[in-house]
C-alpha positions, 0 to 999 in steps of 0.5 A: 500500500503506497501512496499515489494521489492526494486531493484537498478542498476547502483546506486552509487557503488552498484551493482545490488540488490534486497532488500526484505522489508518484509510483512506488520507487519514486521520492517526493521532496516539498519544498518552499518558504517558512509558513507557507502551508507544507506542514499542512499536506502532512497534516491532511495525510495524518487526518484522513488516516485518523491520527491522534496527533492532528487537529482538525480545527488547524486545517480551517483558514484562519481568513474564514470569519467566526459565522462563516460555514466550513466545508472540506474534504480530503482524499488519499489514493493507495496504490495496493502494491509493495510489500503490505500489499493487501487482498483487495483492488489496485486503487483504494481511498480514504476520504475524510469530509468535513462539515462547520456551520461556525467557528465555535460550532462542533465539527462534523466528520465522515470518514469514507473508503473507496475501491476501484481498478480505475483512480478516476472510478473509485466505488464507496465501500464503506462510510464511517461516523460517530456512532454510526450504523451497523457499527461503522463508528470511528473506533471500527475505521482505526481499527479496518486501517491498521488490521485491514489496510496495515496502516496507522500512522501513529503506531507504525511511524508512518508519518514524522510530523514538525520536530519529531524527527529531530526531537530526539536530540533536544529531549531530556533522557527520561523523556527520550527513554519513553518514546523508546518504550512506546515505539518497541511497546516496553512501556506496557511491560514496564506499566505491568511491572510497575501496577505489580509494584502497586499492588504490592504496597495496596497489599501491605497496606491492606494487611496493616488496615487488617490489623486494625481492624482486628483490634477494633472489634472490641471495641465495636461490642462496647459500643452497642448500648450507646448506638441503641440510645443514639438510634432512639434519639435520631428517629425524634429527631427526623419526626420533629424537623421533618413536620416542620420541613413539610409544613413550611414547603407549604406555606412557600408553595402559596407565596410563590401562587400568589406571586405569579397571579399578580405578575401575570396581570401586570404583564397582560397590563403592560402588553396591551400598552405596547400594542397602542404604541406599536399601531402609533408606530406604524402610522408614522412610518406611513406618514414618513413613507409618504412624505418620501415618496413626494420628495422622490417626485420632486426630485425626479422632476428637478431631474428633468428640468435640469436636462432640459436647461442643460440641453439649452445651454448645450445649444446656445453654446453650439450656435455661439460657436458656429457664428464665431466660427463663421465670422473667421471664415469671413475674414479668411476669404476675404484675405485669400481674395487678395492673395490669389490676385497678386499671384498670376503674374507667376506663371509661365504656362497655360493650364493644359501644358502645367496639367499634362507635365506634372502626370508625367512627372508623377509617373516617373517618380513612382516607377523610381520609387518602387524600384528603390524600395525592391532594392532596399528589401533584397538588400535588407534580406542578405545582410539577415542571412549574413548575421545568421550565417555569421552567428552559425560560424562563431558557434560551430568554431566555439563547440567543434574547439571544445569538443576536440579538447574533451577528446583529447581529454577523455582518450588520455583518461582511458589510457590511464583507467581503462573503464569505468566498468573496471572501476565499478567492480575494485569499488564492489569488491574494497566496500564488500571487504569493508563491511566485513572488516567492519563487523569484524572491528565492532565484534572485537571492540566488544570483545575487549571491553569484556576482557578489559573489564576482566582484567581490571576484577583479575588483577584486584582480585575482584572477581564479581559477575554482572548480577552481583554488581547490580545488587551491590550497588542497590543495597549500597544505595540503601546504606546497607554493608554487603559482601560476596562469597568470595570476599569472606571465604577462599579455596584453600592452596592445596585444595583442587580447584576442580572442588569450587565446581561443587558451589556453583549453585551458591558460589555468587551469593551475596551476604548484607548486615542487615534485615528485610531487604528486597532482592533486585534479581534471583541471587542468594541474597543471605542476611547476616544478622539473621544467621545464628551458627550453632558452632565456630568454623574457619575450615570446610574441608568437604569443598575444600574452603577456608576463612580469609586471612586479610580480614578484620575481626569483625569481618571473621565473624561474618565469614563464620557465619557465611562458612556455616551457612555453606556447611548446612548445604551438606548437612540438611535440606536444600542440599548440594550434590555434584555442584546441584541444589536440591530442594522440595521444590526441584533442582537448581544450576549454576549461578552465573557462567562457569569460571574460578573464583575463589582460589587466588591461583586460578584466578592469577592463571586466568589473569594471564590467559585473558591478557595473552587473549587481550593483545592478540586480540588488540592487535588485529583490532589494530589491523582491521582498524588500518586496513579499514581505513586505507580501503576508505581513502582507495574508495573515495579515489576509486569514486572520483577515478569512476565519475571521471570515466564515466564522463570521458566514456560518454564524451569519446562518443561524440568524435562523430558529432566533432567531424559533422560540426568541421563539415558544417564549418566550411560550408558556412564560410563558402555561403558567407563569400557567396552572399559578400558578391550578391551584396556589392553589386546591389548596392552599385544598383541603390546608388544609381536609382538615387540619383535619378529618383531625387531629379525627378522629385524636384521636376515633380515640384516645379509642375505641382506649384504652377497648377496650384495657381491654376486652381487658385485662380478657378476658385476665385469666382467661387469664394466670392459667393461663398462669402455672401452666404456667411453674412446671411447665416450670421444674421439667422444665427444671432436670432436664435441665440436670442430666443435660447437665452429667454429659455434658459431664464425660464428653467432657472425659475421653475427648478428654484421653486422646486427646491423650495418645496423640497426643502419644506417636506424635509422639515415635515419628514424630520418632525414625524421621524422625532415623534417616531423616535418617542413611540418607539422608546415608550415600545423598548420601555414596555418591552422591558418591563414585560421582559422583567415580568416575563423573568420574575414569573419564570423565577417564581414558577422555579422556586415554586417547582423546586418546592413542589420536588421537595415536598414530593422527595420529603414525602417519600423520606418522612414517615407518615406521622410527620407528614402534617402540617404544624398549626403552632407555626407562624403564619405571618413570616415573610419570604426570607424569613420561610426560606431561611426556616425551611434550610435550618429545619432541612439541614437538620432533617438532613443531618439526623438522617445522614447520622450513622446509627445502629438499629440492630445493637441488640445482636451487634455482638455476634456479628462483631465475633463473626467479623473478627473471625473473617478478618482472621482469615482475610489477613492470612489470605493478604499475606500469601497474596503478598509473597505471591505478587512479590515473584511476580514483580521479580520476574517481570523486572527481569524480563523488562530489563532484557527485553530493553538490553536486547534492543538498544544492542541492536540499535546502539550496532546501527547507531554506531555504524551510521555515525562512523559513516560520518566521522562520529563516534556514538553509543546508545546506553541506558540509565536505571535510576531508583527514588527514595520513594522506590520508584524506578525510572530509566533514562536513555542517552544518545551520546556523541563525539568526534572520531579522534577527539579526546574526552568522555563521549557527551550526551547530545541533549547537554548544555550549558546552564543560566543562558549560557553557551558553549558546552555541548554539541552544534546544532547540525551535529544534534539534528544528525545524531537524531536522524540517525538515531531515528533511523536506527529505531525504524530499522528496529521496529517489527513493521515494515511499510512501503512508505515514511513522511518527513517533515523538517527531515533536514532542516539543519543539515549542510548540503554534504551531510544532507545528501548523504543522509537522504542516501543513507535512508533511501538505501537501508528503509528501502521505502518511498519517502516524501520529504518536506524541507523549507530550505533551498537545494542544490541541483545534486540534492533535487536529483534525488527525487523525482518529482519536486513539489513548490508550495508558495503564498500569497498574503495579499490574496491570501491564498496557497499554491503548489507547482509540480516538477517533474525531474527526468533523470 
């Protein structure tokens, strides 16, 4: 199951998109400014897959306003293939719909699966809602997800959302060592452990209380003639507060009736009042409706007039200007009339002559000019073809003389590497040799750390096993004096070693000065104080043991005490037989590994065995260590020798494209000198036609000046009637110039008068709108005084429902003799004066009810006897449950603690063997910390250092304290320890999915490190990853992935986009 396309709408400020995932093996990187919306994609994936860590009111745009209805949906497509392909069709979907009336309204969800062959034809198989029908509940779509569909993104890690991924670094340990347990599922053994410690202290406690309540039962049977006579007091005193209780519900019941009459009639009252002034209302907002409706008339009727008055003005400005415009025409003709006189005198031909010239002139300037204008185009078109030709030249020169260089280039690289297939194959072999010599250095590391620890208990002479160190350290922690066995006791020197065999059983036990210790593991755990010898013994001559020499006098005690205790295994049950423990329960082995303890020789013997071991194996630690090293440096050089290959082997392909590109060459150089010819003689052609173009444009003119005297002189005739006809059109035009002028003084009368009445119904409006105001004051007056009545009358009906309950509940609780009503009570108190009565007469009721009496203290004796017999018994029942629930916790502490050392060993390995790939060394251990209170917690601890540097390895959550800088790790080496701690957990876990999200996956890692982590991942998950980063890349990053998805915002709109690359490799 793989994801292949998500769709949103209506998420955040988003528009309605369909985003493409890719296939199964392809990588997706998004990638775009901070706070532009990536994170949200991963939430929409986390929210339609149902995980807890999404909230889903975080997906409505904040540009939404608070009334404002919110609508969404979001569609995740799996492509079933891969490795949790499932048995189903090649498509399914999960569809999340949401639904929002308000912001502060409940959201409502639907989550819906759909199948189908096609993407685009998907079919709804099932649909899901809160307490949904046929048990489609969102409780049954988590569950089809993570057993149906093999997906659950908080179980499985499916998605790392903002900071999860580098959150490892800066969490403290305790929190770290949680998130730990959860993902490998300890914290339930760890929760179960921890409940059996729980109920361990519940069962001492419930002994003590056993015990208590075992003393007390005397006491109880002294008790019982007092409780008769507190019995017989109690029932007085419920009859007598009662009958007062009840009578004052009543006399309340009555105030409240009488109450809610009077406030109904004021109400009606006040209600009709409202009803006059609402119908007054009314009235005067007709009358104001009316006076709107006038003052709309008069306005359209000014409307009109003013169009027409600005219809007249426009036409006495158009006659203004037409008189005016006709007084310069006359002028004008009247100066040409002169002019044109004076110009005969001019010419030197006849009309007939001046026309035919000037035809021929025109012709002949035109052929010129079109033949001009040809020769310019032609010319214009070779030098195009001469820049073209040019630009192909200087590019063919610029590519054939690079293109000879890489050759010569590349033909001396394969001369020295051969091929890159060559190289490829010394690359297989020195890595496949270095992840041998890897393993091999890591199996020996931890080889010589155990014979380090060795030697240093050899040469001490303290030889003590793993288990003993845990429980010497716990009972140091509550100040307890212990020993081991061989501290206090020794095989004597003539003694055979082979006779320590026989104490295997036994021979790590530990003895402690003190009492009631509980045992951290299964050792024998021996209390001093307890032990009482019944003889004094420095020899067992049986296992050949004897009391040490070197110890204090007190300390010869405690070994007497521990030799007797051995000897009784010889003397009684549990005995010791052939190194065997024998006991009514079975039979018991060894203790720890087998190896020689308590004679000093053979731990001296042993000594120099392990240290003979040590330097042999220290010395080929050392050569795998240099060999290791030297194949890191040939692989870097076999990497850059294959990439240089591989670039020389492509570009000796192209010593066919060189001699097309010299051919290409001189081709273009042979139409260049072709194209030079073609151009000179063209421009001999221009420089001709030129010459004779500009003699005929002057003939041209000469012709053109004497046939516009010609004309000039026709048209004298002409304009002398034309300029008769001005001065009468002048005459008619100041006429109506007049005429308009009266109109116009006309409609200036009539829209003042209109204005006039205008502004008088204005007045009138204002006066009815003052009147309304007044009415509709006295309507909110009214209201709220029927708003108070309407509020008393519901607070009377409850007072007076409460009391009707309480009446009916004492009626129930009071015997029948008290249920009358109490004559000698006053009846004239007030309301405060009942409710005050009617509490104090209820609180006693209530407190003589809830006294605790006894009505059976005639037999409270034997049943007290019987009770103390019970709690005989319960309390032996408590302690057998103690010891019982003690070796549970014991066994679940041991199975907690290796389930925990099983899986940091593994992952401390990976986490090792990344960081080295990164110059790092780094360990991954654990903490067990025990509290006064008893209480165990755990702390995990990711610690790092340079390879080469000096100094204790340091945990990368370390800094340094009251603000201030300087200890710890950088900021890019924590992001890297943390993915790589990260990775070292996926690579753990008993699930593994065909895909993993994400978010902020490198965010603090430089470009080198960025890559190469990526790598790392890609290559040990071996799923589909998608990747947010806020960062920009270079172009060796972005070939990592095929398809690259841009988020970008714009605050102005606002509104949310997202541009797909698709990167062809």
């Amino acid at each position: 199951m793989i994801p292949y396309q998500l769709k949103i709408h209506g998420v955040r400020d988003y528009s309605p998109r369909s985003i493409h995932l890719g296939e199964p093996d392809e990588h997706i990187l998004i990638t775009g400014p901070n706070g532009v919306g990536k994170s949200t994609l991963t939430f929409c994936l986390g929210a339609v897959l149902y995980s807890s860590k999404v909230e889903l009111e975080g997906l409505r745009s904040t540009n939404l306003k608070v009334n404002d209805p919110w609508y969404a949906r979001i569609t995740l497509i799996f492509l079933n293939e891969g490795k949790t392909k499932i048995d189903g069709p090649k498509f399914i979907a999960f569809q999340l719909t949401v639904n929002q009336d308000t912001k502060n309204s409940p959201i409502q969800r639907e989550y819906e699966v759909l199948h189908g062959q096609d993407q685009e034809q998907l079919t709804s198989h099932a649909r899901y809602t809160s307490g949904g029908t046929a048990g489609r509940t969102f409780k049954a779509y988590r569950e089809d997800l993570r057993v149906r569909y093999k997906i659950e993104p908080d179980i499985y890690y499916l998605i790392w959302y903002q900071q999860e991924v580098n959150q490892f670094a800066a969490m403290y340990p305790e929190e770290r060592f949680r998130k730990f347990s959860d993902m490998f599922e300890i914290s339930e053994m760890q929760k179960e452990w921890e409940a059996s410690l729980e109920k361990i202290k519940e069962v001492r406690t419930e002994i003590e209380y056993l015990k208590a309540i075992q003393k007390g039962a005397e006491l109880n049977l002294n008790a019982a003639q007092t409780e008769l006579n507190k019995y017989l007091d109690n029932k007085k005193r419920i009859l007598t507060s009662g009958q007062k209780y009840y009578t004052l519900l009543h006399r309340m019941i009555g105030y409240y009736s009488t109450s809610i009459d009077k406030t109904s009639e004021q109400k009606a009252h006040d209600q009709v009042e409202k009803e006059k002034r609402i119908v007054a209302q009314q009235k005067l907002k007709q009358n104001i409706s009316e006076l709107e409706q006038q003052k709309t008339q008069l306005s359209q009727n000014m409307e009109v007039l003013s169009e027409q008055l600005k219809h007249i003005i426009n036409q006495l400005q158009q006659q203004q200007d037409e008189d005016t415009q006709q007084q310069n025409l006359q002028q004008q003709l009247e100066q040409q009339l002169e002019k044109i006189d004076e110009k005969r005198k001019y010419l030197r031909f006849d009309a007939d002559t001046t026309q035919r010239s000037l035809e021929e002139t025109k012709k002949q300037y035109a052929t010129i000019t079109n033949q001009l204008a040809e020769l310019n185009n032609q010319h214009t078109q070779l030098r195009k073809q001469e820049r073209v030709l040019d630009q192909d030249k200087a590019r063919l020169e610029v590519t054939s003389s690079q293109l000879k260089d890489e050759i010569t280039k590349a033909e001396k690289h394969k001369a020295i590497y051969g091929s890159s297939a060559q190289i490829e194959q010394q690359i297989n072999t020195v890595s496949l040799q270095n992840e041998r010599d890897f393993e091999q250095i890591q199996r020996l590391n931890m080889e010589l750390k155990m014979m380090e620890q060795n030697i240093t208990q050899y040469e001490l002479k303290k030889v003590v096993s793993t288990r003993q160190q845990q429980g010497l350290l716990h009972l140091k922690q509550q100040q307890l004096e212990a020993y081991t066995l061989r501290e206090l006791i020794e095989l004597m020197p003539s003694a055979p070693v082979q006779l320590e065999k026989q104490l295997e059983a036994i021979k790590y036990s530990i003895f402690y000065v003190g009492k009631n210790y509980k045992p951290v593991n299964d050792l024998y755990y021996v209390s001093l104080p307890q032990l009482v010898p019944t003889e004094s013994i420095s020899k067992l001559p049986e296992f050949g043991l004897q009391i040490r020499n070197d110890l204090t006098e007190q300390q010869r005690n405690y070994a007497n005490k521990a030799l007797w205790w051995v000897k009784q295994f010889i003397l009684e049950s549990p005995k010791i037989e052939q190194g065997l423990l024998y006991d009514t329960r079975g039979v018991r082995g060894a203790q720890e590994a087998a190896q020689y303890i308590l004679s000093d020789g053979a731990i001296e013997k042993l000594l120099q065995e392990v240290q003979q071991n040590y330097s042999k194996t220290k010395n080929e630690q050392q050569q795998l260590e240099k060999q290791y090293t030297e194949n890191q440096q040939q692989l870097k050089q076999l990497q850059g020798h294959l990439h240089t290959m591989q670039l020389a082997e492509s570009t000796l392909l192209k010593q066919a494209d060189y001699a097309s590109y010299l051919q290409q060459l001189e081709l273009v150089e042979q139409k260049l000198s072709d194209l030079y010819d073609e151009q000179t003689a063209l421009e001999i052609q221009l420089d001709e036609l030129k010459s004779e173009q500009m003699e005929a444009k002057h003939n041209q003119d000469f012709y053109e000046q004497q046939w516009t005297i010609h004309e000039e002189l026709g048209a004298f005739a002409g304009q002398q009637m034309q300029l008769q006809q001005i001065v009468q059109a002048r005459k008619y035009l100041q006429q109506n110039i007049r005429a308009l002028t009266i109109e116009q003084e006309s409609k200036d009368r009539e829209i003042n008068q209109q204005k006039r009445e205008q502004s008088r119904l204005g007045e009138q409006q204002q006066q009815f709108e003052s009147e309304l105001k007044i009415v509709e004051s006295q309507i909110t007056g009214y209201e709220l005084t029927i708003q108070k009545a309407m509020d008393k009358l519901e607070l009377d009906e409850t007072m007076k429902s409460r009391c009707q309950l309480d009446l009916i509940e004492l009626e129930q609780i009071l015997p029948q003799e008290a249920q009358q009503l109490d004559e000698q009570l006053a009846t004239n108190m007030s309301l405060t004066m009942l409710q005050a009565e009617s509490e104090q007469a209820q609180a006693q009721l209530r407190n003589a009810r809830l006294e605790k009496i006894n009505e059976n203290a005639q037999q409270n004796y034997d049943q007290q006897k019987a009770d103390f017999d019970k709690k005989n018994a319960e309390l032996a029942k408590s302690e057998q449950l103690l010891e019982s629930n003690t070796i549970r916790a014991n066994e679940q502490e041991d199975r907690l603690e290796t389930t925990i050392t099983m899986h940091l060993i593994k992952i401390n390995t990976l986490f090792q063997k990344y960081m080295d790939l990164f110059q790092f060394e780094g360990q991954v251990e654990k903490e067990r910390i025990e509290e006064k209170s008893g209480r165990v917690t755990f702390r995990l601890y990711i610690k790092a250092r340079k390879i080469g540097h000096q100094g204790a390895l340091e945990d990368v959550s370390m800094k340094a304290r009251s603000g201030k800088v300087g200890l710890g790790v950088s900021g890019g080496e924590e992001s890297l320890s943390s993915l790589l701690f990260a990775l070292a957990l996926l690579q753990n876990l008993t699930t593994s999915p065909g895909y993993i999200v994400l978010d902020e996956f490198d965010s603090a890692l430089d470009d080198e490190r960025k890559n190469k982590v990526f790598n790392l991942y890609a290559e040990e998950l071996q799923r589909k990853l998608i990747i947010v980063s806020p960062k920009g890349h270079d172009e060796t990053y972005y070939n990592c992935f095929s398809k690259v998805f841009i988020v970008e915002h714009d605050a102005t709109i606002p509104k949310s986009t997202i541009r797909g690359i698709q990167n062809k490799k």
